[in-house]
N, C-alpha and C positions, 0 to 999 in steps of 0.2 A: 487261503491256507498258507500260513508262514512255510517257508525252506526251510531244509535243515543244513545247516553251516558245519563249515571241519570244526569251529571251536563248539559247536554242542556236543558235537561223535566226542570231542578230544574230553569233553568235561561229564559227561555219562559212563563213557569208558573208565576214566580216572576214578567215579566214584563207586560205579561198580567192581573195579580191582580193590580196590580200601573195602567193600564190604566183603568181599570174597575171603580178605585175610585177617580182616577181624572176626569172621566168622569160622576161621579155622582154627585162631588164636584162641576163641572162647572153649571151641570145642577140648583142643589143649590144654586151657585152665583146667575145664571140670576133672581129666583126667587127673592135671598136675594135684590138684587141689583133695579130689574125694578118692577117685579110682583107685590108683597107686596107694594111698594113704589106709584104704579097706582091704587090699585085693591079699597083703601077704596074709592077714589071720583069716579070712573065707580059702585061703589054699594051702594052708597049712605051711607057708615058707617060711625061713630063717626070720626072728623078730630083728626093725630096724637100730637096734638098742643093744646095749651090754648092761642087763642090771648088776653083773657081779662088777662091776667098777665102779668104785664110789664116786660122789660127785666130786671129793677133796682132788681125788687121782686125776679124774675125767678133763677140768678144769686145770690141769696144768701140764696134760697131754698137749703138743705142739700142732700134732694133725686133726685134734677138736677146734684147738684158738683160730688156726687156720684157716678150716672148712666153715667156722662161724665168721670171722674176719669177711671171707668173701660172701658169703647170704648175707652179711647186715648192709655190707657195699653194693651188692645188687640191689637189693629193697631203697638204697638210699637213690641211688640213681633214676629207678624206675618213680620214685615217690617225686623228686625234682622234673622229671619229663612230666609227670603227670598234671605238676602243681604251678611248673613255673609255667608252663604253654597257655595256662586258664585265666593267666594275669590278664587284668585290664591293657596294659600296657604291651604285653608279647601280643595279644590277641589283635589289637592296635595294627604292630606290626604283620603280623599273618595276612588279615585281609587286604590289605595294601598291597602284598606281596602275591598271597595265593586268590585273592578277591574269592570270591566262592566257593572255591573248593579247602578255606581256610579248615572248615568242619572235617573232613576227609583226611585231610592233612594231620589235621589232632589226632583222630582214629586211631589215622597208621601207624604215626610214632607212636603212639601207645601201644599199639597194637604189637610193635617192633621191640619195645620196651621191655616188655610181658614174654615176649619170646624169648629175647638174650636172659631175662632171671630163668624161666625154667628153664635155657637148655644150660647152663650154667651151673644153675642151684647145684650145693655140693651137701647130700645126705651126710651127718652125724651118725656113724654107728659105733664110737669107740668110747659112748656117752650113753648112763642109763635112760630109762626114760620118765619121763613127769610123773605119767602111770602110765599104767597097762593091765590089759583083764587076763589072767592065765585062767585061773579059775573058772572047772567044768560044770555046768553048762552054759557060764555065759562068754567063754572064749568062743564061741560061734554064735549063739543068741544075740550078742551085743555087736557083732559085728553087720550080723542082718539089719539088725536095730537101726544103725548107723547108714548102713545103705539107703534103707528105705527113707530115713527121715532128710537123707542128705538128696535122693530123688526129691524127692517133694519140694525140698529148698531152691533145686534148682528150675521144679515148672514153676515157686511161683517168682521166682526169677525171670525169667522168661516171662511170665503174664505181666509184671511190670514192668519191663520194657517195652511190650506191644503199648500197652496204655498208655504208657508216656512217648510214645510216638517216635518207635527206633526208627524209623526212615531220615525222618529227622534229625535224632540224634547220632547216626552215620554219615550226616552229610550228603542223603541222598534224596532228599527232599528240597533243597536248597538248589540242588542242580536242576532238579525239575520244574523250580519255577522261575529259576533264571533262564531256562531255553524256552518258559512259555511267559516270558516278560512278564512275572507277577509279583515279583521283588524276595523281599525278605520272609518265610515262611512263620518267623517268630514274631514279626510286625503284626499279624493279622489274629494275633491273640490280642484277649483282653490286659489291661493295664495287670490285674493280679495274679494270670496265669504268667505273664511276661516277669514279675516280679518273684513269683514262686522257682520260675525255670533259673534267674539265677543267679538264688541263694541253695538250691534242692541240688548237690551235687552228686552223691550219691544213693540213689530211692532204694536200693536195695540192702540196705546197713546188714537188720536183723537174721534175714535170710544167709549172709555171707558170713556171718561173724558163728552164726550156728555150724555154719559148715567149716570151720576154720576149729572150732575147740571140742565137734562130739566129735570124736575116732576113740577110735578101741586102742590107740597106742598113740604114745605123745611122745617122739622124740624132741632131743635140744633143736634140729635143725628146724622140725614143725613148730615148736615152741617160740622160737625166733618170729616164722613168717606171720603166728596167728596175733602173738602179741605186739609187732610192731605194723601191722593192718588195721589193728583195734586201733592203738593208739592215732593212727592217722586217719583212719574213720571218725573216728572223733575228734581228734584237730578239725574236721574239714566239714563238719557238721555245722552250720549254720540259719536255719530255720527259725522264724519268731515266732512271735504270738499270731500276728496278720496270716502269713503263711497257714499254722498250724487251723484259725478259723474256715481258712478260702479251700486248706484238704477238708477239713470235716462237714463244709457246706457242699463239696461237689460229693464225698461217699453218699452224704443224706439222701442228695438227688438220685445218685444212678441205683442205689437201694430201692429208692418212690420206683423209678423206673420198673425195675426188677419183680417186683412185688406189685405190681398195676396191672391187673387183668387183662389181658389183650386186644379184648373189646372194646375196653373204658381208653386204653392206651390208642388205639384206632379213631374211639368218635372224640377223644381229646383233639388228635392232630386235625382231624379235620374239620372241629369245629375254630382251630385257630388259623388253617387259612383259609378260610369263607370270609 
């Protein structure tokens, strides 16, 4: 039975603090993102917005240009930590530097990233808003609406990251099989899953983008984060045709899977290792 060495404690510890605070961080997002964005029209508070100010006025208000000056300078900062770190080339550098724990490392600055925009972010309320529902019954109707559908986006958020293998993609997978000598955890994929992993930068697009434009109230500053999200969602989309057939042959399978009686699925496996 191997030892456990200080440099395993030091490199399990390391990756278990990076998932503890990206796991805080997320928690964070949902709030920054859905919670906050629902909670004033479910409780009846002040709207984020001034419809009686025209856009003409709004737009040459000092403490609008201002408060947008700095969300689009946060957003750009966070979008360059996010973008530049994934380079072939910085990536290069990391492992050399952090050898293993380079995955952990990406995390956290993200992770750190993400925390200086919200705690940051400066709300627009001297600015009308894109729209907004006043109108009885669906100023509370639509609000629900938006809740429930923005839960939903967030489990199946969450169910795409279990499937694509978040141990993994925190860098805590990596640790675990460098302290059991078994090298690289994306090595021991096939050539097409190793080829999907990456060009597939962000699986969760459709779910995030939903939850970025249904709210019951659209101020400039939300305006800001959802349309420059989109646009760099899709900058950073790169998926082919190969990719697109190697997703739709592994859905086929795990659907056979799914839909395979459990008996037939029982005398299959065991008639394949006889």
């Amino acid at each position: 039975m191997a030892s456990v060495t200080f440099r395993d404690c030091f490199l399990c510890v390391s990756a278990l603090i990076t998932f503890g605070f990206v796991f805080v961080t997320g928690a964070d997002f949902v709030r920054f993102v859905s919670f906050r964005a629902i909670y004033h029209n479910l409780s009846g508070a002040a709207p984020p917005c001034r419809d009686s100010v025209p856009w003409s006025v709004a737009l040459r208000d000092g403490v609008v240009l201002k408060a947008v000056a700095v969300d689009v300078l946060l957003l750009v900062l966070f979008s360059l930590q996010h973008s530049v770190l994934a380079r072939a080339p910085v990536k290069r550098v990391c492992e050399s530097v952090f050898g293993v724990l380079s995955r952990s490392v990406y995390c956290f600055s993200t992770a750190a990233a993400l925390q200086m925009l919200m705690q940051c972010w400066r709300p627009v309320s001297g600015a009308p808003c894109l729209w907004s529902v006043h109108t009885a019954p669906w100023d509370i109707w639509f609000p629900l609406l938006c809740f429930i559908v923005h839960f939903l986006c967030w489990a199946v958020i969450c169910s795409i990251l279990l499937i694509f293998d978040y141990p993994e993609l925190m860098g805590i997978k990596q640790v675990y099989y460098e302290c059991l000598g078994l090298g690289d955890p994306l090595l021991l994929k096939s050539e097409r899953a190793q080829r999907l992993f990456s060009h597939l930068r962000h699986p969760v697009c459709v779910e995030l983008l939903t939850v970025l434009w249904l709210l019951p109230s659209l101020p400039l500053d939300r305006l800001v984060l959802a349309a420059f999200l989109t646009a760099y969602l899709a900058l950073a989309h790169s998926l082919d045709a190969q990719d697109c057939v190697y997703l739709r042959r592994q859905l086929q399978s795990k659907l056979q899977i799914f839909s395979t009686p459990l008996e037939d699925s029982e005398r299959s496996n065991t008639h394949k290792t006889q």
